[in-house]
N, C-alpha and C positions, 0 to 999 in steps of 0.2 A: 218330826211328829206328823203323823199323818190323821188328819178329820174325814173322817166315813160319813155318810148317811144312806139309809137301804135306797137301793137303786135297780132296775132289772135291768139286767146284763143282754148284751144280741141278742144270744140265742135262747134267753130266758123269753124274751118279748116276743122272739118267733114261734115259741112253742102257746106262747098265752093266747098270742092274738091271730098266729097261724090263720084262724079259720076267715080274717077280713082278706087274706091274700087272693079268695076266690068271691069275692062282693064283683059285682056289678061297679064297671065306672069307671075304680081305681086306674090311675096312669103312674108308666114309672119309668125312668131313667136307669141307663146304664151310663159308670164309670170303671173307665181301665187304666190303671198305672203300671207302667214298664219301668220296674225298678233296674237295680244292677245286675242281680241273680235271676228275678222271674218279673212274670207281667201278676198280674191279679182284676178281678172282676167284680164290680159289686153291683147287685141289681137292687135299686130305693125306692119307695114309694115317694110322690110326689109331693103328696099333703100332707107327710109327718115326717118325712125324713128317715122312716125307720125300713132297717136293712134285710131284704128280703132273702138272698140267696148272696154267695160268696165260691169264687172260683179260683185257684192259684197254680199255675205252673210254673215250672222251673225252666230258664232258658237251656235246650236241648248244648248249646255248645257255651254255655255257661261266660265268665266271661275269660277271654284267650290273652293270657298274660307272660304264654311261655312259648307256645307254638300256635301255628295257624290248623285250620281243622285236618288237613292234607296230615298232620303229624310228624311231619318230615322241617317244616320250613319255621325256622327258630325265631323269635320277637326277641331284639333288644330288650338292654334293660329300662323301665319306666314306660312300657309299652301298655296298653288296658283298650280291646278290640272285641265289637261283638257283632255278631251276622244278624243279618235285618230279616233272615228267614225265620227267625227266632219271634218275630214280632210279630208277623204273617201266623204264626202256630197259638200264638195268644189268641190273636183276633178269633180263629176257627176251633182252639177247643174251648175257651173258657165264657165265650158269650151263649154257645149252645147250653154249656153246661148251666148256668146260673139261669137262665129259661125255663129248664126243662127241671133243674129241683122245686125251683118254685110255681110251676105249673102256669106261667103268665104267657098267654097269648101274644105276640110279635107286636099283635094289631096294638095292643095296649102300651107297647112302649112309644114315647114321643121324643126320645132324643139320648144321643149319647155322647161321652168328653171324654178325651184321653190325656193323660201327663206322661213325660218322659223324664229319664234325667239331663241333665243339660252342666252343659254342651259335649250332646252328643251328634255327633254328624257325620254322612258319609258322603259319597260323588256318585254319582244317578246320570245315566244318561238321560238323552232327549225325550223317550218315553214313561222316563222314570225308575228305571229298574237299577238297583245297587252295580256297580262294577262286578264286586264279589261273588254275582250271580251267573258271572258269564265264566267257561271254563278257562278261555286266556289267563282271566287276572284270579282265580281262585288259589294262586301261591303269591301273591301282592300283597302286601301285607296294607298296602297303601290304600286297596282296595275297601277298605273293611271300612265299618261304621266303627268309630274312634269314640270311644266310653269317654265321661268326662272327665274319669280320673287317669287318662294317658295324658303323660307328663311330659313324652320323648319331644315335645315343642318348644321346650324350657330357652334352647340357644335363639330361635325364633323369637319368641316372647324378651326375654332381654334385648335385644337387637329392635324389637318393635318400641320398648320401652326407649332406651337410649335415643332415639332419632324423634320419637313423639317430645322428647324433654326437648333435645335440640331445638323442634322448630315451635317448642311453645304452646305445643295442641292442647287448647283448652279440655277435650275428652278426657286427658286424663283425672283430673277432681273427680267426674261424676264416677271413678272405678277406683278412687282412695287410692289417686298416685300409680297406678301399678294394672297393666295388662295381665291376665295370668295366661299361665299355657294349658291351663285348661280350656279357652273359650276357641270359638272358631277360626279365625285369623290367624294364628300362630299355628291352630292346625293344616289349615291351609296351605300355606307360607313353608310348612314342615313337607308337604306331598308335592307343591311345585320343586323345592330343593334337593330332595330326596327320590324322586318318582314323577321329573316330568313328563311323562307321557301319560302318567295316571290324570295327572292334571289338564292336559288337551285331550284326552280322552273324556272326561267330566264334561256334560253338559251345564251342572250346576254341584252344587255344592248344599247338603239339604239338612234340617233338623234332624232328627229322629220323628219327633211329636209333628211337625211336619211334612213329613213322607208320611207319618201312618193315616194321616186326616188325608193324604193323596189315595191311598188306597182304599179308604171308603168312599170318598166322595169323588176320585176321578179330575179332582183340583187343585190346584198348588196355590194354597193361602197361607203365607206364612204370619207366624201371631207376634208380636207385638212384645213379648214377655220376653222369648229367645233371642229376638234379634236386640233387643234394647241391653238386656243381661249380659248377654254372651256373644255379640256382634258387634260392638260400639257404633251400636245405631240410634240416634235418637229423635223422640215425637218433632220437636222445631226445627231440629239441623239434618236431620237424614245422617247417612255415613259420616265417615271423614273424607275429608276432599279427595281427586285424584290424583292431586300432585302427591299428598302422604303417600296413597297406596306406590307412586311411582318412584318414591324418595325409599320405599322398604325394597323396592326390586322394577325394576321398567316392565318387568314382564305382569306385576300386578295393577298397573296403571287403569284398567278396566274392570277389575275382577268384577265390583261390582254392578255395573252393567252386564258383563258377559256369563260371570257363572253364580251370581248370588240373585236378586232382586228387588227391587226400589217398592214394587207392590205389598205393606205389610198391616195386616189384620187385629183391629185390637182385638183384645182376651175380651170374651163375655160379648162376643157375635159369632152369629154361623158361619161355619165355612160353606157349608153346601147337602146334601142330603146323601142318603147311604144309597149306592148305585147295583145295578142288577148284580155286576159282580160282586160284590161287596157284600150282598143280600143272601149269596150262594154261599158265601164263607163262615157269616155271623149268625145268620137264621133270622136276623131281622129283616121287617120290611121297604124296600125302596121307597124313598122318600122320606124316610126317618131323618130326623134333623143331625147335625155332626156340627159341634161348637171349634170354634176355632183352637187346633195345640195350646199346651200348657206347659209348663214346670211343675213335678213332683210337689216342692215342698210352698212352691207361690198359689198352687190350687187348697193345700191343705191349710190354709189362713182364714177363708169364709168358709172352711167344714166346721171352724172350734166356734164361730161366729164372731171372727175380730172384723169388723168393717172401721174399725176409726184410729183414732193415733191413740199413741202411747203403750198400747198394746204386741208385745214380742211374742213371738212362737216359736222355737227350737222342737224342729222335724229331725228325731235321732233315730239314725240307724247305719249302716254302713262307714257313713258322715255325719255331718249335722248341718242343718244349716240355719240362720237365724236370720225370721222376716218381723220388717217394722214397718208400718204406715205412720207417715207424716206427711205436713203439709206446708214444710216450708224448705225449699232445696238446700242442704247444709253437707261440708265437703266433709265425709270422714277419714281418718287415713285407715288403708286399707279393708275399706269394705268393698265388697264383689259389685256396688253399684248400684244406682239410686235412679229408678225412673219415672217417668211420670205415666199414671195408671199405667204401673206394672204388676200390681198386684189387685187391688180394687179401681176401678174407674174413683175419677176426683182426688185421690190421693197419691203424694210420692212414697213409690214401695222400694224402702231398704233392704238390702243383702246381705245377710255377711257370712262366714262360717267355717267350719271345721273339717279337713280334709280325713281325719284317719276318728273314729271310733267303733263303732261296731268292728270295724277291720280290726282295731285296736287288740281287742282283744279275742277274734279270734285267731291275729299272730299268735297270742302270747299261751294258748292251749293247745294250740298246734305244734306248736314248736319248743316251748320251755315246763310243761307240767310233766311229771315223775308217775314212771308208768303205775305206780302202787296207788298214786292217787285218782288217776282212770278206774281202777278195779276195786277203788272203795266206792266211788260213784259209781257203777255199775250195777253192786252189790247195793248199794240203797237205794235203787234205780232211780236216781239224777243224772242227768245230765252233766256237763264236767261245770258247765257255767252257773250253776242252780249250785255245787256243790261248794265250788270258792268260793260263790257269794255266803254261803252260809258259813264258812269259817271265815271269809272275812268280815262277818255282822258283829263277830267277837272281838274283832281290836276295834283301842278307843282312838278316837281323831289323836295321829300325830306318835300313835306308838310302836309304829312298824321302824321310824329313823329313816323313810324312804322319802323320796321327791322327783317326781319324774316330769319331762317338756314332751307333751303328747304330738309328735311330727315325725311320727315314725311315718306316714303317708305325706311331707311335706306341712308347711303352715299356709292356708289358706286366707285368714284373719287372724289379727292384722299388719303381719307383715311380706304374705304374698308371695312365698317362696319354698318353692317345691322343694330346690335344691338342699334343706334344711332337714333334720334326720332325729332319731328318737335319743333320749337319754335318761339313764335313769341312778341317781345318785344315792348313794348312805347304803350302800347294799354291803354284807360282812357273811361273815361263816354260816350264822344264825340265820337267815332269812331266809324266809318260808316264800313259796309259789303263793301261798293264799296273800302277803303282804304285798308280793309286787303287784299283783290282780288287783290289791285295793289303792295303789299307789298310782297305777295305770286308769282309773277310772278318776281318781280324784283332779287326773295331771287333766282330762276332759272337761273337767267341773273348773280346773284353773283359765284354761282357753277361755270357755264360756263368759267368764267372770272379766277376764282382759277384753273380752269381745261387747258386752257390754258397758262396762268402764271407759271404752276409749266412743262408744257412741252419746252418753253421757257428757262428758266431757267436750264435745262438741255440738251441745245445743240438743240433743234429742233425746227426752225424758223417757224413763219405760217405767211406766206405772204399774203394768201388770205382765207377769210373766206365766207364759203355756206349755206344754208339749205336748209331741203326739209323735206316733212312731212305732214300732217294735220293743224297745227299749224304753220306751215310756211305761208300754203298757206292761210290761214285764215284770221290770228289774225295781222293788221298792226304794231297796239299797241305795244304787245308786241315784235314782231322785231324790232323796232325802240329803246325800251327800251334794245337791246339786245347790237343794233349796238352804242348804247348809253354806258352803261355801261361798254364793250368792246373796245369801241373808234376805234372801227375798220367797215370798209364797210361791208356790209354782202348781198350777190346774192342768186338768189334763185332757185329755179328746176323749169323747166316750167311743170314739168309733177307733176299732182295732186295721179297717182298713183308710186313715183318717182324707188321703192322697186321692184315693178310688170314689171316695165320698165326696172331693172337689169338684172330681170331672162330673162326675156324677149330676152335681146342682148347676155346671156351667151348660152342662145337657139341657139340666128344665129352661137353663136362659136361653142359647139358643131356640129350642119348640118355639118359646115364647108364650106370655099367657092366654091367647087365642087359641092355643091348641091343648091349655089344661100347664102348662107350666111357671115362667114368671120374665117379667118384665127385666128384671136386674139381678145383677150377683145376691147385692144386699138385701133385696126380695127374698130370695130364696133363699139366704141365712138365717133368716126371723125365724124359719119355719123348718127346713131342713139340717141347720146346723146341731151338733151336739157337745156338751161340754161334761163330764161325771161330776158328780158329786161329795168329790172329794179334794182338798187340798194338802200339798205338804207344806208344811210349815217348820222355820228356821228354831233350832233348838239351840239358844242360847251358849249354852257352855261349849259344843262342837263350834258353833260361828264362830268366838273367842281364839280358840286353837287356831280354826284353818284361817282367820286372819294373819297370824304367824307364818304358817307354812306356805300363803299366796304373798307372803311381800319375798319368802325365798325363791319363789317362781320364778316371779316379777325380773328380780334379780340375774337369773340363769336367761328367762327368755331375751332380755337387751343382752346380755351377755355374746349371748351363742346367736342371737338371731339380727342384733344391729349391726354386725359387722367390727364387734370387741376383738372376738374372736373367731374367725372363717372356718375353724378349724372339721367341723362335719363339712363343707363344702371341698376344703383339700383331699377328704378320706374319701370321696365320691369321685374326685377326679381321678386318683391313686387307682380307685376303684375300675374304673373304666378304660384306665390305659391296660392296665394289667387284664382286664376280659378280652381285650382287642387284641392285646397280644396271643394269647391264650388261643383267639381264634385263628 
């Protein structure tokens, strides 16, 4: 059940108020997010938070999950790699662009923030510049900036887990038991084992959101969010000692000294100002402030305005991932990690989340919908996703007979393993694409619901639940099925770019408010944050059902994911001998 109340929408506000965009005074930030597929831009005013101009491109070599750009040199399987030149073409068309629709003077911008996804990372020489940029290593696959959904680190990451258990490393609690091979270190650890020369070639070893704030500002300040997430770095203890890193390989016994950095930046300070080059690229002016790197979905928590505990935010799109502030350090199993101001200054920011959903489903229309139902969506001109949803708004909770474990992209939370693969149960003669479409979404709304349940259950209440996203702002369907299966109210971001509108406000904190911006994150939430005016709310007789159909979840995911039965992990091995031989 969803509660409306009139509201003006972006582009309704811009066309209303349009005419203050050319007032005297006005100051505004730019924020850019470099999602998986594209970067995006959004230019804010300062003192309302409302969204001036918006810019999106698509990364020109998208992301490289099969071959490297040559076309010739093949990626393994669980490979996910994207060229930083891609990052460079954000900065230089899409901050002109969002300038020049809204007609705003350079001089009047005072600060910009960038997010990436995370952990994304490449190896940069001594100057800075990606390996992948230089012709030698342009068939290196090693070379590449490593998306955070490459998974090819998985033996690394077990291997890192195994010895950290051994010798007792207290790090593991704050990352819920379990390294993933998404985070930095396993990918590391993957290009010293694989591609030692790539790795004495490296000067360092670098973010994404990191490198980009090097190329405007000409400084290497790494932020606090990255390293603490995705680096098992932490504010009181720094790394893990040397001996660990020597205990995983003698040859890592310095990494962090020699190719990472001990200098790290909290979120919600400047890194340094936008430099001549930098000026040449974006149109902006030298000396504009640049906030220190971020995370995607840890910037997009003070754009809904959560600054305080109890408060969840589920960022859905590709993935999802699910941010909590609290304020008292509590071990979850399997959550991505718990740091202190890592998401707001003063408070510990939880992690947790979901490896496969927007991807989710667009496996499942890529590869298993029936060409007659392409060419009826055509013909009603939908989209293929707009069209399942709409026949699956017609079945009621529970009468497809369908049950699906959403890990077709690995389990992320809570139990941390890539190695782990999709399934989908009750399917017969009779079953329709539109059924498994709503089984596959609901198996997402199951996650979510384990993913809060098991944070719950260890001391950390969630009073109110958010989202924001693509998919949020979308799909009715499936947030109703969310607020359904969760049995809890679920609000939403009013901002369509919710991620772009983080960096955005971490921009005005950077300037700072001597230059027209704000002292704190939580300053510039009161004011620039947004939230619609609308809530969905849990509809009774559906909650009933899908209580039924989450304790069969329940069921399959210890099943298939504690180790009952390995059995998707044997068909991956099978899997791989058999491509290896093949090659």
């Amino acid at each position: 059940m969803v509660l409306r109340k009139n509201h003006l929408t972006v582009k309704a506000a811009n066309n209303l108020f349009g005419r203050e965009v050319e007032q005297m005074g006005k100051k505004y930030v730019i924020g850019i997010d470099f999602g998986t597929l594209s970067g995006r831009a959004v230019l804010v005013e300062v003192d309302t938070g409302r969204e001036i101009a918006t810019s999106v491109m698509e990364y020109r070599h998208g992301v490289m999950d099969e071959y490297l750009p040559d076309g010739v040199t093949k990626l393994e399987p669980d490979w996910a790699l994207q060229h930083p030149q891609d990052y460079i073409d954000v900065l230089s068309t899409t901050v002109p662009a969002v300038l020049k629709e809204a007609g705003v003077d350079p001089e009047d911008v005072i600060g910009i923030g960038v997010d990436t996804t995370a952990c994304t990372m490449m190896p940069i020489d001594k100057d800075g510049t990606p390996l992948c940029m230089y012709d030698e290593y342009k068939s290196q696959p090693h070379a590449y900036a490593k998306l955070w959904k490459h998974h090819a680190a998985q033996d690394e990451a077990n291997k890192l887990n195994e010895i950290a258990r051994e010798r007792k490393e207290d790090f593991l609690d704050f990352y819920g038991g379990k390294i993933s091979s998404e985070w930095l270190i396993p990918k590391v650890w993957q290009i010293l084992n694989e591609a030692p020369h790539i790795y004495e070639k490296a000067d360092r070893f670098i973010e994404a959101a990191d490198w980009i704030v090097m190329q405007l500002t000409g400084e290497e300040k790494r932020n606090s969010c990255t390293a603490g997430y995705k680096a098992i770095w932490h504010k009181k203890k720094g790394y893990p000692s040397k001996e660990f890193f020597k205990a995983l390989d003698p040859r890592l016994e310095n990494l962090v000294e020699e190719k990472l950095s001990c200098d790290i930046y909290p979120i919600g300070t400047k890194a340094g100002e936008i430099t001549q080059k930098a000026a040449e690229i974006t149109g902006l002016k030298p000396g504009t402030a640049v906030a220190v790197g971020n995370v995607d979905a840890h910037v997009a928590v003070p754009a809904v305005g959560i600054t305080e505990e109890g408060k969840m935010l589920m960022i859905m799109g590709t993935s999802t991932c699910h941010m909590l502030l609290g304020t008292t350090e509590r071990i979850v199993p399997g959550m991505c990690g718990v740091v202190e101001d890592g998401i707001i200054p003063g408070y510990l920011g939880y992690e947790a989340g979901q490896s496969c959903v927007g991807d989710h489903f667009q496996w499942f229309v890529e590869n298993c919908v029936p060409a007659h139902y392409m060419e009826d969506a055509k013909k009603k001109g939908m989209n293929i996703h707009k069209y399942l949803r709409e026949k699956a708004k017609k079945l009621a909770v529970g009468e497809s007979g369908l049950i699906a474990l959403d890990w077709w992209n690995g389990n992320r939370s809570v139990l941390v393993d890539v190695d782990l693969t999709g399934l989908i149960i009750g399917c017969t003669l009779l079953t329709k694409p539109e059924e498994i479409y709503r089984a596959l979404i609901e198996a997402t709304a199951y996650g979510t619901r384990m993913i809060i349940d098991t944070f719950e259950e260890n001391g950390l209440p969630i009073k109110e639940l958010y989202a924001a996203g693509g998919i949020a702002e979308k799909d009715e369907m499936m947030m109703q099925i969310y607020a359904d299966v969760t049995n809890r109210e679920i609000r939403l971001s009013a901002s369509p770019q919710t991620p772009a509108l983080g960096s955005a406000m971490f921009g005005a904190v950077a300037a700072g408010k001597d230059r027209g911006g704000y002292d704190s994150i939580v300053d510039a939430a009161k004011v620039m944050a947004k939230v619609k005016d609308m809530v969905y709310r849990p509809i009774p007789q559906n909650v009933k059902t899908y209580e039924l159909l989450y304790r069969e979840y329940k069921i399959l995911h210890d099943y298939f994911g504690r180790g009952t039965n390995n059995v998707m992990k044997r068909l991956k091995d099978i899997k791989g001998r058999v491509v290896q031989e093949k090659v």
